[in-house]
C-alpha positions in Angstrom: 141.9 8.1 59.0 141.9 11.9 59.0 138.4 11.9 57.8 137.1 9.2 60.5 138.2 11.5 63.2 136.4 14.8 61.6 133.2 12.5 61.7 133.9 11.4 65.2 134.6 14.9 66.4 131.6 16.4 64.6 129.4 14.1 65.9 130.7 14.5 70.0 129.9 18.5 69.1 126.6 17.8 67.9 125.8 15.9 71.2 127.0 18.4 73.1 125.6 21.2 71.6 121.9 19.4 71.6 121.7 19.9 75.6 118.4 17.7 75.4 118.2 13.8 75.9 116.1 12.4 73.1 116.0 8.4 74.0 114.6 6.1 71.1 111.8 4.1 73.1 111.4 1.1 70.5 111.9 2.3 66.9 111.4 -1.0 65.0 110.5 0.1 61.6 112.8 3.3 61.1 115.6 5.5 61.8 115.6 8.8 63.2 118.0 11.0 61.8 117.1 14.4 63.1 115.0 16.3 66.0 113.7 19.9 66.4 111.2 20.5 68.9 110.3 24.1 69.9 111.2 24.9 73.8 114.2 22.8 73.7 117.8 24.6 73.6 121.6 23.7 73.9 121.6 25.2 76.6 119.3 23.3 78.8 118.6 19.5 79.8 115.2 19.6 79.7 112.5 21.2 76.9 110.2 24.2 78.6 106.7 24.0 77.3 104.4 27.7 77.8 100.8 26.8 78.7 98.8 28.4 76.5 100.9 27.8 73.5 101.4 25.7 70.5 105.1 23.3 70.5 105.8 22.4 67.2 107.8 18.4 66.6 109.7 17.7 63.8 111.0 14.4 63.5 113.1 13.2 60.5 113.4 9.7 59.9 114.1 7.1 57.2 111.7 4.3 56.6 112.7 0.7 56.8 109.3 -0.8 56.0 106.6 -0.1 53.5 103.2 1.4 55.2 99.8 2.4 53.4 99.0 4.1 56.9 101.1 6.4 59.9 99.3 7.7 62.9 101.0 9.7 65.5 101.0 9.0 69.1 101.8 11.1 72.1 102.4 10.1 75.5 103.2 12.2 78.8 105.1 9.6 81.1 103.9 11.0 84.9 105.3 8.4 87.7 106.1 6.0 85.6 102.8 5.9 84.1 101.8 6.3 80.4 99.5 8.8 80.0 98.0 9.4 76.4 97.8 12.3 74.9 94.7 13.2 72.6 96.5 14.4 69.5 93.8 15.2 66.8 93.8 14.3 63.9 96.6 11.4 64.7 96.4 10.4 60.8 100.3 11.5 59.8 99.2 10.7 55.9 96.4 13.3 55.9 98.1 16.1 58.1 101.3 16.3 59.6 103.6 16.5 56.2 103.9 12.5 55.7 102.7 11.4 52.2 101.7 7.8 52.3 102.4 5.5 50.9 105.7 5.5 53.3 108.3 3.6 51.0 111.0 1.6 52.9 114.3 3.4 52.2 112.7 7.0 51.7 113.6 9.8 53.8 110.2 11.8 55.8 109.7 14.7 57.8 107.0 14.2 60.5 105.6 18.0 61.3 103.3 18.1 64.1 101.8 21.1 66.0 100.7 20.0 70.2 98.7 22.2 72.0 100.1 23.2 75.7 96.8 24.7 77.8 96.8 26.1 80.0 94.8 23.5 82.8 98.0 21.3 82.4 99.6 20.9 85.5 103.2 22.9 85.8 105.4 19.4 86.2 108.2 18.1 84.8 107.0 14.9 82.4 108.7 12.9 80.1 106.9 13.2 76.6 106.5 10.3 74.4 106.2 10.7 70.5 105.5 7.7 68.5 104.6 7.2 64.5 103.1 3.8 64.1 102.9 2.2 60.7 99.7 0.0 58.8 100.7 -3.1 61.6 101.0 -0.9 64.3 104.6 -1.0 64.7 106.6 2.4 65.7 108.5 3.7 62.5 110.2 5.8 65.0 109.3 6.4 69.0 111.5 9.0 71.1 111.6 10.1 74.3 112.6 13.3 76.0 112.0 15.7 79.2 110.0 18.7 79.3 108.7 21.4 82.4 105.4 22.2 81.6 105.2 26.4 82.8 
C-alpha cells in the first residue's frame, strides 16, 4: 500500500508540474509515455512558439502494432478546422530518429524539428501531431495549445 500511494502522488506532481494540456486525439496503435516540446513550461497552460524559429517535438511512445512504414503528420486546429501542416520530409523511418521496422512492444523516440516563420499569423492554435503506421493508423496522435508570437 505504501508504495501505491508514492506512485499515485508522483504521478498528481508530474501533472501538475507539466502546466501544458497534451490530449491524445486517437492513438490506436501505441502508447505515449512521454512529451518534450520546446516553448512549453510548467509554468504556463499554453506552448509559445517564436516566429522565425525552429520548435523541436519529442514524442516517446511504445508500439502496439508492427509497421514497415511511420510518417509524421501535423495539424494546426484554427476554428475548429484542421489545417495541415507541410512537414518535409514526413517519412519518420528515414529522418526523425524512428528505425523501421517499428516492432510491437518496442519502445521509440519520435524527434522532429518544425519550422515557425515568420508569415504565420500571431494566434493561439491548437497543434496536432500524429505518427501514422504502414495502414494508416495513428501509432500515437496528441494534441496541445500553442500562441504563435
Amino acid at each position: 500500500m505504501h508504495i501505491f500511494v508514492k506512485i499515485v502522488l508522483f504521478a498528481l506532481t508530474v501533472t501538475q508540474i507539466n502546466g501544458v494540456d497534451f490530449t491524445d486525439c486517437g492513438s490506436a496503435t501505441g502508447k505515449v509515455t512521454a512529451i518534450l516540446v520546446t516553448g512549453c513550461s510548467s509554468s504556463s497552460d499554453i506552448c509559445d512558439f517564436k516566429a522565425g524559429t525552429n520548435v523541436s517535438i519529442e514524442v516517446k511512445f511504445q508500439s502496439e502494432t508492427n509497421s514497415n512504414a511511420a510518417t509524421v503528420k501535423i495539424w494546426g486546429i484554427i476554428a475548429g478546422v484542421p489545417v495541415p501542416f507541410d512537414l518535409k520530409p514526413s517519412d519518420a523511418c528515414s529522418h526523425w530518429n524512428i528505425n523501421c521496422p517499428i516492432v510491437n512492444g518496442n519502445n521509440y523516440d519520435l524527434k522532429i524539428s518544425v519550422p515557425i516563420l515568420s508569415q504565420y499569423p500571431k494566434i493561439k492554435v491548437q497543434v496536432r501531431v500524429a505518427l501514422l503506421d504502414a495502414n494508416n493508423s495513428k501509432l500515437f496522435c496528441q494534441q496541445f495549445p500553442v500562441q504563435i508570437d
